[in-house]
C-alpha positions as semicolon CSV with decimal commas, in nm:
position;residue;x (nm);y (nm);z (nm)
1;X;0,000;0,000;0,000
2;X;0,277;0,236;0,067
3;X;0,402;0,222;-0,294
4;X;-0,004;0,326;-0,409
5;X;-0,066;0,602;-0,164
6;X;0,036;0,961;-0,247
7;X;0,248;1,142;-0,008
8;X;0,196;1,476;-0,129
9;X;-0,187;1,461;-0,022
10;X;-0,102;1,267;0,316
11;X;0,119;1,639;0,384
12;X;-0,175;1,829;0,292
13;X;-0,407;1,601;0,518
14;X;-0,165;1,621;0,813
15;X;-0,156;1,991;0,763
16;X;-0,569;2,034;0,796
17;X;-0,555;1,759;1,089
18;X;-0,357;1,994;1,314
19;X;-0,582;2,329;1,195
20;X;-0,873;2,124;1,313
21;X;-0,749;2,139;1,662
22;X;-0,792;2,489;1,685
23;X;-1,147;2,497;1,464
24;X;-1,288;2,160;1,587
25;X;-1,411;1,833;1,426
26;X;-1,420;1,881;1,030
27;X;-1,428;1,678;0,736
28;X;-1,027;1,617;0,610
29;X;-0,880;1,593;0,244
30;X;-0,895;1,245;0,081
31;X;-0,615;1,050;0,023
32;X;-0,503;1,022;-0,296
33;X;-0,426;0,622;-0,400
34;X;-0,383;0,361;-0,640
35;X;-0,629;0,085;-0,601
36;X;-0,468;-0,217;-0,430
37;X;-0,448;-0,570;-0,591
38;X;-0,641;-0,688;-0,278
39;X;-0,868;-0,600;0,033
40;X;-0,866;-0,688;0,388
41;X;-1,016;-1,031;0,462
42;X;-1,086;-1,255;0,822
43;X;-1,230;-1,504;0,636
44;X;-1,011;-1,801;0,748
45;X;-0,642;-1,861;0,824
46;X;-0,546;-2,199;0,871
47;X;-0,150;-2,254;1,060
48;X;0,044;-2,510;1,177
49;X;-0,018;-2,509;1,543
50;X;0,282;-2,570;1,792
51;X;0,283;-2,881;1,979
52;X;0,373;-2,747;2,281
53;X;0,045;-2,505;2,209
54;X;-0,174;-2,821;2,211
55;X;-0,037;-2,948;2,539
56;X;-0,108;-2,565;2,659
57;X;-0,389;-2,406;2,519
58;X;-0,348;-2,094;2,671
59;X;-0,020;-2,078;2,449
60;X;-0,240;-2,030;2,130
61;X;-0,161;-1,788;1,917
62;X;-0,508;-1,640;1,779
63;X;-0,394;-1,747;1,438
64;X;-0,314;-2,094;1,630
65;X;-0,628;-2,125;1,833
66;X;-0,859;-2,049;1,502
67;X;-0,750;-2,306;1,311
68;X;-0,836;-2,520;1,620
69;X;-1,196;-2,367;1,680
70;X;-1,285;-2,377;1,293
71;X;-1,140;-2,764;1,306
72;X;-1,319;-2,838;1,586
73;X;-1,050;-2,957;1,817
74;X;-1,082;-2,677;2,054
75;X;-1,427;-2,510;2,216
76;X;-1,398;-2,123;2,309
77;X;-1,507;-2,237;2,599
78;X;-1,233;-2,443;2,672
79;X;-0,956;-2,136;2,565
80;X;-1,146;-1,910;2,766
81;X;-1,096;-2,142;3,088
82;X;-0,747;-2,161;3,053
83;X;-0,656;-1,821;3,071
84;X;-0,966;-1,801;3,350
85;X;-0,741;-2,034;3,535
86;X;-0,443;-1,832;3,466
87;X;-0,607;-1,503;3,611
88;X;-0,764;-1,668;3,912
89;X;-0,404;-1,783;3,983
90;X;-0,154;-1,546;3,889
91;X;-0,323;-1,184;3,811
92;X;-0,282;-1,117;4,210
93;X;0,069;-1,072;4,120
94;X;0,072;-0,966;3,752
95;X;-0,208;-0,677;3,858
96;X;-0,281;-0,679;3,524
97;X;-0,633;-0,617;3,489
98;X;-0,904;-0,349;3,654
99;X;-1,203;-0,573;3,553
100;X;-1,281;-0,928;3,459
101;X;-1,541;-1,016;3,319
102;X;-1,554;-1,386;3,370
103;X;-1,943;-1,507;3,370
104;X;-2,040;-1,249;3,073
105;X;-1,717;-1,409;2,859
106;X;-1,807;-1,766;2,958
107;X;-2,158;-1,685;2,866
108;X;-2,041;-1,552;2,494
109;X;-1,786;-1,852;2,474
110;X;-2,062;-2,087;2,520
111;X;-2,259;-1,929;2,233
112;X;-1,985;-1,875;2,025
113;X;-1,944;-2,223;2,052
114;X;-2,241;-2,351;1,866
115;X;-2,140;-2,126;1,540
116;X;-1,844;-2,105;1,280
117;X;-1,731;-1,821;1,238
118;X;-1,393;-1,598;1,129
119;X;-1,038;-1,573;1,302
120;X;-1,103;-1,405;1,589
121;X;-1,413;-1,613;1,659
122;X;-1,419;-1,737;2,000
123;X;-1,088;-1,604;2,077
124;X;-1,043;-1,372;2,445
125;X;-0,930;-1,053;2,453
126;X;-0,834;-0,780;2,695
127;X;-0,935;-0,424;2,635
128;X;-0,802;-0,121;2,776
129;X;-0,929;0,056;3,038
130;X;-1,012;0,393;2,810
131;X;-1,193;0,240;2,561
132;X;-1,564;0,255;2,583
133;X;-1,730;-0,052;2,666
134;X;-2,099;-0,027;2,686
135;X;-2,262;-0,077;3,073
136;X;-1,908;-0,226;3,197
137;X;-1,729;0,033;3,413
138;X;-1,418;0,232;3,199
139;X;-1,214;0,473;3,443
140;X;-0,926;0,504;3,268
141;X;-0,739;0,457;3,566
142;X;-0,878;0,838;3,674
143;X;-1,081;0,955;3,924
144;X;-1,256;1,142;3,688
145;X;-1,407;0,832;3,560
146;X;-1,403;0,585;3,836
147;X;-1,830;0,572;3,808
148;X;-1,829;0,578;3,428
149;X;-2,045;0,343;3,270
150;X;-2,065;0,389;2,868
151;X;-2,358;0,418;2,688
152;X;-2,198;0,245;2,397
153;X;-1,902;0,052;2,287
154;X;-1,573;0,240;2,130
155;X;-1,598;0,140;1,777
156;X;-1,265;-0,069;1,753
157;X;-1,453;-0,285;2,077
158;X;-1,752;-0,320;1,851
159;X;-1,562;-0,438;1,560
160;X;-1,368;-0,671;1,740
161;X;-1,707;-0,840;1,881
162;X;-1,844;-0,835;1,571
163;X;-1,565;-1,051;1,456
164;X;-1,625;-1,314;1,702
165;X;-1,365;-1,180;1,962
166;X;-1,475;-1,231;2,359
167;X;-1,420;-0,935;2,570
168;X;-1,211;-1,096;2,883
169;X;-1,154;-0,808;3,087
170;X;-1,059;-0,454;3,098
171;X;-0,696;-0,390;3,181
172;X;-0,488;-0,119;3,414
173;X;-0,372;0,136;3,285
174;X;-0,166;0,463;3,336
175;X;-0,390;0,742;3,461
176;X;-0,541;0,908;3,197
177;X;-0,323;0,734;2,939
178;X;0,004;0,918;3,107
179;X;0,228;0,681;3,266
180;X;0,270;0,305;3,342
181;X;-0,011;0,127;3,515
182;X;-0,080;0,315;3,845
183;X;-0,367;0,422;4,088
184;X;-0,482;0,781;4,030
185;X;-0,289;0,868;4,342
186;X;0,056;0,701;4,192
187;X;0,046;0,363;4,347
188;X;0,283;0,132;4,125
189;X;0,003;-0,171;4,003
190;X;0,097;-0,420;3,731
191;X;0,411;-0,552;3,654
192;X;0,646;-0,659;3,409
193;X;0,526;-1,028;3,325
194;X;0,927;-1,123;3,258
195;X;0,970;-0,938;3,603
196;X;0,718;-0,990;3,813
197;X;0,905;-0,993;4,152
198;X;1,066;-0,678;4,038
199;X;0,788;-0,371;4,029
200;X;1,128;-0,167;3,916
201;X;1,143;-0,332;3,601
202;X;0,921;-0,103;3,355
203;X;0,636;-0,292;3,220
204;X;0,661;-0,027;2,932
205;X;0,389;0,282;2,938
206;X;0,042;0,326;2,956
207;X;-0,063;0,022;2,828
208;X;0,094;-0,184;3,056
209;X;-0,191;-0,344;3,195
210;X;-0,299;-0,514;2,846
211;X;0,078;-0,597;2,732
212;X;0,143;-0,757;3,092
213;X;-0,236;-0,967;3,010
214;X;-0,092;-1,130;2,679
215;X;0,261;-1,196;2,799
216;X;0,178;-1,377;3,099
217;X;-0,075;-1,554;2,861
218;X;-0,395;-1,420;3,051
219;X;-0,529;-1,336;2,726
220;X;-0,450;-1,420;2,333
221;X;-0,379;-1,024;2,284
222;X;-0,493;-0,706;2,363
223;X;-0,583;-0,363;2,268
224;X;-0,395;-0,036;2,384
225;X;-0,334;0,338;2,299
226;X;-0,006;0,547;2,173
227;X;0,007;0,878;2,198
228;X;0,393;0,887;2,296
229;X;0,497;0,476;2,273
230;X;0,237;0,330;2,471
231;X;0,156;0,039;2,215
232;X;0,548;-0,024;2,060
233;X;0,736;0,066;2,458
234;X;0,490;-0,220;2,640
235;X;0,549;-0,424;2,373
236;X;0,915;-0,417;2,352
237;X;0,916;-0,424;2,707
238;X;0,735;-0,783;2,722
239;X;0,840;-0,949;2,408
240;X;0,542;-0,867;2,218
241;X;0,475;-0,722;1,887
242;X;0,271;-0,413;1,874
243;X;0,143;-0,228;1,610
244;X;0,052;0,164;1,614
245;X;-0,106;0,230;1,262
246;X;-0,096;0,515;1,075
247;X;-0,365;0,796;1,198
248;X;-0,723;0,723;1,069
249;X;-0,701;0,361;1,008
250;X;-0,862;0,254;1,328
251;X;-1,123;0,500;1,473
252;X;-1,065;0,640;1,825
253;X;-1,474;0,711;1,878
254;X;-1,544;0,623;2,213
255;X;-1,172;0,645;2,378
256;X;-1,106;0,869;2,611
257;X;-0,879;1,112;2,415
258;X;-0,562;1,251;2,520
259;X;-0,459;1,384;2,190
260;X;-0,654;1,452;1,862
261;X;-0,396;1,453;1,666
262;X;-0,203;1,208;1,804
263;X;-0,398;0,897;1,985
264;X;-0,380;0,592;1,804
265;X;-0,569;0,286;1,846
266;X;-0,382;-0,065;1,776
267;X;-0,317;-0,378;1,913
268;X;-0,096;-0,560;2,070
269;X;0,006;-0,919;2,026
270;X;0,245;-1,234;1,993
271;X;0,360;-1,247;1,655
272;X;0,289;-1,044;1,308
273;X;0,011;-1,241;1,213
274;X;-0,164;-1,220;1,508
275;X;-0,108;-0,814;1,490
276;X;-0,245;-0,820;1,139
277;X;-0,551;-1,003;1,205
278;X;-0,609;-0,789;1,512
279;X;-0,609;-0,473;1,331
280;X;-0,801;-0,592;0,979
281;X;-1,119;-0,620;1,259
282;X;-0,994;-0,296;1,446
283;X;-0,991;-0,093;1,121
284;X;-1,204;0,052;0,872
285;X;-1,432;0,414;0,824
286;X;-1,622;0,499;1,076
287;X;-1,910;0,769;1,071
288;X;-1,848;0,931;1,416
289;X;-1,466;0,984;1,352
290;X;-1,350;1,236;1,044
291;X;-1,001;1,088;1,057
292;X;-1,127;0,761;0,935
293;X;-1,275;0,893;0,681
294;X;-1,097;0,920;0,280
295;X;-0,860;0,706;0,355
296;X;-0,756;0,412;0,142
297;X;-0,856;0,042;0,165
298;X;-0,751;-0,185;0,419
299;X;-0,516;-0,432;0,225
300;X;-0,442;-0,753;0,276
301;X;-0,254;-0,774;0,626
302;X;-0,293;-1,148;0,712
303;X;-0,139;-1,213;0,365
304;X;0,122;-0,967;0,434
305;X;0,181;-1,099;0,762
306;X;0,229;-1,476;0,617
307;X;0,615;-1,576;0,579
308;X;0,707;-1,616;0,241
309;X;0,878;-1,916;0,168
310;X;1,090;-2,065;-0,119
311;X;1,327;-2,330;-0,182
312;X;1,340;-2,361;0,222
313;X;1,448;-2,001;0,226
314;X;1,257;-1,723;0,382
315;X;1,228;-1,399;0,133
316;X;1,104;-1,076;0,166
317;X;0,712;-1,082;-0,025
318;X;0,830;-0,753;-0,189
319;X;1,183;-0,612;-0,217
320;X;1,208;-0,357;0,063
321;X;1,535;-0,121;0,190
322;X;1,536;-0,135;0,557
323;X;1,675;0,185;0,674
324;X;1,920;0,203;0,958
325;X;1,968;0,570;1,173
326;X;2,287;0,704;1,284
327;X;2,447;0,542;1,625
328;X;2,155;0,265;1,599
329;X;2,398;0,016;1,694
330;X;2,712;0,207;1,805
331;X;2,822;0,113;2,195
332;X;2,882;-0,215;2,351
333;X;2,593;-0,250;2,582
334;X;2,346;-0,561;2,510
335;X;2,099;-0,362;2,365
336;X;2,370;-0,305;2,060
337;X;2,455;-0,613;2,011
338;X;2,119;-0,761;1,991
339;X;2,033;-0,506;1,788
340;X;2,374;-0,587;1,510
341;X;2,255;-0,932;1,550
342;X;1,911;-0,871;1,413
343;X;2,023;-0,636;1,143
344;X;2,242;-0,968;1,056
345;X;1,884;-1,186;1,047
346;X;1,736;-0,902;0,788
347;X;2,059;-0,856;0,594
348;X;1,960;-1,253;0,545
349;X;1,668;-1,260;0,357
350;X;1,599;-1,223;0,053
351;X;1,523;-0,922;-0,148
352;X;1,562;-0,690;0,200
353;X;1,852;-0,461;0,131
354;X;1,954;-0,303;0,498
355;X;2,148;0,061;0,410
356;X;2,227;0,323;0,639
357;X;2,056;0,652;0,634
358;X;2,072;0,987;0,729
359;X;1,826;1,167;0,925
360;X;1,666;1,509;0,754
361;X;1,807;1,835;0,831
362;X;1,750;2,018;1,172
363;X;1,583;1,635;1,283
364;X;1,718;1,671;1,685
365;X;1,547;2,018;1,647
366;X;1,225;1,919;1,520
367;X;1,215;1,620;1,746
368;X;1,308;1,782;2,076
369;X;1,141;1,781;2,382
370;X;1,000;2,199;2,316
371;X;0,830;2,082;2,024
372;X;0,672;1,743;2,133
373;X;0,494;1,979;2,468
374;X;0,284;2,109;2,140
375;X;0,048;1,797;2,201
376;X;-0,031;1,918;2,591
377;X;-0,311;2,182;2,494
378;X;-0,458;1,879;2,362
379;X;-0,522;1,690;2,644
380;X;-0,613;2,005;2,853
381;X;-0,862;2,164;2,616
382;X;-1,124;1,879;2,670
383;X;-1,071;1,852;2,996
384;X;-1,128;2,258;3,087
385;X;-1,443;2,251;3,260
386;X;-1,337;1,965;3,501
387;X;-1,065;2,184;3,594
388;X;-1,204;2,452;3,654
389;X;-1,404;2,262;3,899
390;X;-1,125;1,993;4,097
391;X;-0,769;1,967;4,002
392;X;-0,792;1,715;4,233
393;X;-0,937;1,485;3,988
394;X;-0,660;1,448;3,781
395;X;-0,445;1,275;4,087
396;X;-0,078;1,260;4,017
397;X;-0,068;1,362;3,621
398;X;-0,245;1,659;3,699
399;X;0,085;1,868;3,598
400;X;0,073;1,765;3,279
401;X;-0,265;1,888;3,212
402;X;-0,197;2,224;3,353
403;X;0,145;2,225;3,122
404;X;-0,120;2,242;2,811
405;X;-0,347;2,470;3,013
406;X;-0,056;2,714;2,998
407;X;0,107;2,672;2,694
408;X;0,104;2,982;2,493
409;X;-0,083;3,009;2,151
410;X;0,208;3,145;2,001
411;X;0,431;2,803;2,129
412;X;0,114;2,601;2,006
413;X;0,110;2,749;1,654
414;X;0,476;2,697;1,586
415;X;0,516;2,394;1,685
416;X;0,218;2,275;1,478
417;X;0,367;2,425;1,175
418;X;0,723;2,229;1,311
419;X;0,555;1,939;1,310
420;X;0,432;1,938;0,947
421;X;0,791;2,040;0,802
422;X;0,910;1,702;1,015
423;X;0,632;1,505;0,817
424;X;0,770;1,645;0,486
425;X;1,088;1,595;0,558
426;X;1,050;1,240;0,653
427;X;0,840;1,201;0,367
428;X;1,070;1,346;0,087
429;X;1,443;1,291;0,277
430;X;1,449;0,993;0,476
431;X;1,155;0,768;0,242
432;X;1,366;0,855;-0,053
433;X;1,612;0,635;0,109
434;X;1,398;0,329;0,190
435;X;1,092;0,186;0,271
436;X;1,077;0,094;0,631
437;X;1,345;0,299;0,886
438;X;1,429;0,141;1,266
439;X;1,409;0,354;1,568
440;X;1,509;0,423;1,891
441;X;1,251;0,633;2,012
442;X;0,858;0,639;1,890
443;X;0,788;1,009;1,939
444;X;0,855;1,122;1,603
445;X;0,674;0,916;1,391
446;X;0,335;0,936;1,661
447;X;0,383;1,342;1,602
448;X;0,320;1,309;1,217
449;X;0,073;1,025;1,216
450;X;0,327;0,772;1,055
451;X;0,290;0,366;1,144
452;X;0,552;0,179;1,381
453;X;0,574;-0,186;1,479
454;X;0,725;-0,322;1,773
455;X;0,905;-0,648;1,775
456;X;1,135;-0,839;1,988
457;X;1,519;-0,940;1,915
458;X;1,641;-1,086;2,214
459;X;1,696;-1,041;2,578
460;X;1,937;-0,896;2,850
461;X;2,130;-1,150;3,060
462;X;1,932;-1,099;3,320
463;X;1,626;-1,239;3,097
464;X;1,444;-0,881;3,031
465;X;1,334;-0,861;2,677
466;X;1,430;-0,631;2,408
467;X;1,299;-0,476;2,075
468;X;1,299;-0,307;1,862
469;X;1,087;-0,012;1,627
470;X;1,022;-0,017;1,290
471;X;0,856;0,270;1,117
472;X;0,704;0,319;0,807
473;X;0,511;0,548;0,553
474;X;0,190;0,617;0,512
475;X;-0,081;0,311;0,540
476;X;0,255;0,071;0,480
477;X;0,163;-0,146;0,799
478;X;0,106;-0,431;0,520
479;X;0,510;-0,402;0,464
480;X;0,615;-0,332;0,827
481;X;0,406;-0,660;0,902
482;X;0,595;-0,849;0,564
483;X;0,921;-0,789;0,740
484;X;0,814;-0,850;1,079
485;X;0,682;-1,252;0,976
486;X;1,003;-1,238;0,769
487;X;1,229;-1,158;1,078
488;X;1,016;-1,437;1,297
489;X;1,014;-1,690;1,033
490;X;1,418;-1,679;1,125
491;X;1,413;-1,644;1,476
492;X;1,212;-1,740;1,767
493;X;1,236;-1,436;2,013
494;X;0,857;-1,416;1,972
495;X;0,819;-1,726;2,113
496;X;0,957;-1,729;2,446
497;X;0,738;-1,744;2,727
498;X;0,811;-1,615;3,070
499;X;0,794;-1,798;3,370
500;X;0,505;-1,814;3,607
501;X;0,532;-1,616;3,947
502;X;0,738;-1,798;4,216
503;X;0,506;-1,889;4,472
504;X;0,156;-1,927;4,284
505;X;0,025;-2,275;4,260
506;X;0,013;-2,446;3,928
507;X;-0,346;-2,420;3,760
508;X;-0,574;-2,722;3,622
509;X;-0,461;-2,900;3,325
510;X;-0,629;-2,727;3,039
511;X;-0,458;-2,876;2,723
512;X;-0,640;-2,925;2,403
513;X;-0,602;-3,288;2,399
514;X;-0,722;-3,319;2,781
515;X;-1,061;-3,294;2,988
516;X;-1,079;-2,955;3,115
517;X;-1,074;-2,987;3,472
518;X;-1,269;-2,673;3,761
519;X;-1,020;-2,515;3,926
520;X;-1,106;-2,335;4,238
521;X;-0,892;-2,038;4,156
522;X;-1,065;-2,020;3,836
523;X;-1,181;-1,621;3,789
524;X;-1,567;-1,611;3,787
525;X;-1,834;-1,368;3,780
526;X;-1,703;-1,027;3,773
527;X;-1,348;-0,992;3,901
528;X;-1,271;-0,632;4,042
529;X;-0,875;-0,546;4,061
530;X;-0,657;-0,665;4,324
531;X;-0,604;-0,450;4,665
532;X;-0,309;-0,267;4,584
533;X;0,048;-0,449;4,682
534;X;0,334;-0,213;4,837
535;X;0,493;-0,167;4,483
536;X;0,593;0,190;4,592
537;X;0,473;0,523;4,387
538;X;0,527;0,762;4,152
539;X;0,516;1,107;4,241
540;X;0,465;1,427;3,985
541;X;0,784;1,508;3,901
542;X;0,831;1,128;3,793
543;X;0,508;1,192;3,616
544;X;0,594;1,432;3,373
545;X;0,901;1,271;3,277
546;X;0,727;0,998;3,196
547;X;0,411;1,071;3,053
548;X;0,301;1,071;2,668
């Protein structure tokens, strides 16, 4: 898709996207595009499933676990019990969710059950706390919501239902979308799933909560938020792979915003193809959202997400340049080496070229911290009335909403104009020089809109995973997912499973090839989060450095 869309009218769309802050919700320039070769499509996708998956259901991929539902070796039912057992026994540690919603799921399971349906039919899934899900409590981690009850569900929940998916639980959360998982007041709450006896160990951002849910294999994957990393810095963090799609392709109507021009919607998951098939139900136009709207087709992402293979040799499914930033892997720490090593694994297959770049002119200007405050008035402006009433609402990351309160118009203006000279720069310097560029940091590419996916490429001696960030051009996540299956068809990072809590009794046997067996811990009826553990706080100072 990148190849077919037109960057000049993605600039010009970018441009009216950041006027409509200051004049409100407006209809936005079309994209201009060539018409792709082929659509988006959950039909069916049948895999090879993983022995040790069968002995441990709860293992599954959702690419895995559908081809096991549509065969009909494996009930919903049965996948939703296993990670049911999993929460009852280990989410008193993990602290990963606010809500779960075990009878309601079992009840949908059951039903599910008795039908065929598409990929994500009958498979669990945890939501974040700050999307809207209709009569189920959505707080957002905030005291400002702690009694909210939707009306309706966010339109990337309703699509995801509508596909067959089972709403497990809703997950914590950084207040407001600001920081990793806390209370309102600060208190530290979930933890890193490869950590968990560690609450120092950064679980990786806002969404936290849901990447901490799918690595401890509480749920088959998750939805999340990114504003400033929160999708690709959990999911490096964990050993997951995230995707944050480019702005408009999944509609943020019924999410409790904390930037209009920069929230995006995505999931989060265990491999590529599990990402793509999240996001071909997540996406799509949507009616009550104007960035959704002229956009190009979804294409093919299962497809794209599919390892190509010939001749027993893995190869790229179109010839890509994968560009690599100054100092990526200068230094001798083991965050360089694993990164040289998976450079090595790209350099591999065929038809990906990797070739150093250079960045566009003035880029540590235009990427610095000054400009990125220009998102703060964002968060503030909807938020005005309720403070004007209580401050006290916004607990600890109330300094970042008075930071936008305060901004000047002047500071605002500029750096929205910065911020569309960075997208053309990107657009015509550093895509001129290939078709997907890694990262170090996320912030750039969420300022202009552009798509990143996370993915792992090893792990610290001391067993904490790391990743890495690819980004790409506009509406390419069907070639950021083609070299994502093309790096895990080589490698097996993605796989690796962390180790349950020390401590927690082992659950009930719930393989695919056994008799589900009760298991007292077993979550049921509605689960309500944990009491708080003494995982110490973060204050407001520690706040603002690390909020998005």
């Amino acid at each position: 898709m990148d190849t077919r869309v037109d960057r000049r009218s993605f600039l010009y769309r970018a441009s009216a996207l950041a006027a409509a802050t200051t004049v409100g919700t407006v209809a936005l320039p079309a994209i201009g595009y060539a018409a792709p070769n082929s659509a988006s499509t959950l039909a069916t996708v049948d895999t090879a499933v993983r022995p040790e998956a069968i002995r441990d259901v709860s293992e599954l991929t959702i690419a895995e676990a559908a081809t096991l539902i549509r065969s009909g070796r494996l009930k919903p039912e049965r996948l939703l019990e296993a990670y049911l057992d999993r929460i009852g026994a280990y989410d008193s540690t993990y602290q990963a969710f606010n809500l779960v919603l075990a009878d309601e799921a079992l009840a949908r399971a059951r039903s599910l059950g008795k039908k065929r349906g598409g990929t994500l039919h009958g498979i669990p899934l945890a939501i974040k706390d700050n999307y809207y899900t209709r009569g189920i409590p959505t707080t957002a981690n905030s005291y400002l919501f702690e009694k909210f009850l939707p009306p309706f569900d966010a339109t990337a929940v309703r699509k995801l239902k509508a596909a067959g998916g089972i709403v497990l639980g809703k997950t914590q959360m950084g207040p407001l979308a600001t920081t990793r998982a806390t209370t309102p007041d600060g208190r530290i709450t979930t933890v890193n799933a490869w950590t968990p006896s560690n609450p120092a160990t950064d679980p990786g951002g806002s969404t936290s909560g849901s990447a901490t849910a799918v690595a401890s294999r509480m749920a088959a994957s998750s939805v999340g938020t990114q504003t400033g990393g929160s999708i690709t810095a959990p999911s490096n963090a964990q050993n997951l792979t995230g995707l944050k799609p480019t702005m408009g392709r999944v509609s943020l109507h019924g999410i409790v915003p904390l930037s209009y021009t920069r929230d995006h919607p995505g999931p989060l998951a265990r491999d590529a193809k599990d990402a793509a098939i999240m996001l071909t139900a997540m996406a799509g136009e949507d009616p009550n959202d104007p960035r959704t709207q002229g956009l190009p087709p979804v294409p093919d992402l299962v497809t794209a997400a599919t390892p190509v293979i010939r001749n027993r040799r893995v190869r790229m499914r179109w010839r890509t340049k994968v560009g690599v930033i100054p100092d990526f892997t200068t230094g001798t720490t083991e965050v360089a080496a694993a990164r040289r090593a998976a450079l090595d694994k790209l350099a591999d297959i065929q038809d990906l070229t990797v070739v150093d770049v250079t960045m566009p002119d003035e880029w540590d200007v235009l990427t610095n911290a000054a400009f990125n405050n220009v998102r703060l008035p964002e968060r503030s402006e909807p938020f005005l009335p309720m403070m004007r009433s209580d401050l006290r609402g916004f607990g600890v990351s109330v300094t970042g909403w008075l930071q936008g309160a305060l901004l000047g118009a002047n500071e605002f203006l500029i750096g929205q104009r910065a911020k569309v000279l960075l997208l053309q720069r990107v657009l015509d310097d550093l895509f001129e020089q290939c078709d997907v560029v890694v990262q170090t940091s996320p912030t750039p590419f969420d300022a202009i809109g552009l798509p990143e996916l996370a993915l792992p490429i090893g792990f610290t001696s001391a067993g904490v995973p790391i990743g890495t960030i690819l980004g790409g051009k506009p509406f390419g996540e069907d070639r950021l997912l083609a070299v994502a299956a093309a790096y895990q068809a080589v490698t097996d990072w993605h796989h690796r499973r962390p180790a349950d809590p020390q401590g927690a009794v082992p659950v009930a046997r719930t393989g695919a090839d056994a008799a589900a067996k009760p298991d007292s811990r077993r979550a049921s009826g509605v689960v309500e989060a944990q009491q708080v553990q003494d995982r110490g706080r973060l204050h407001a100072d520690q706040v603002v450095e690390q909020m998005q």
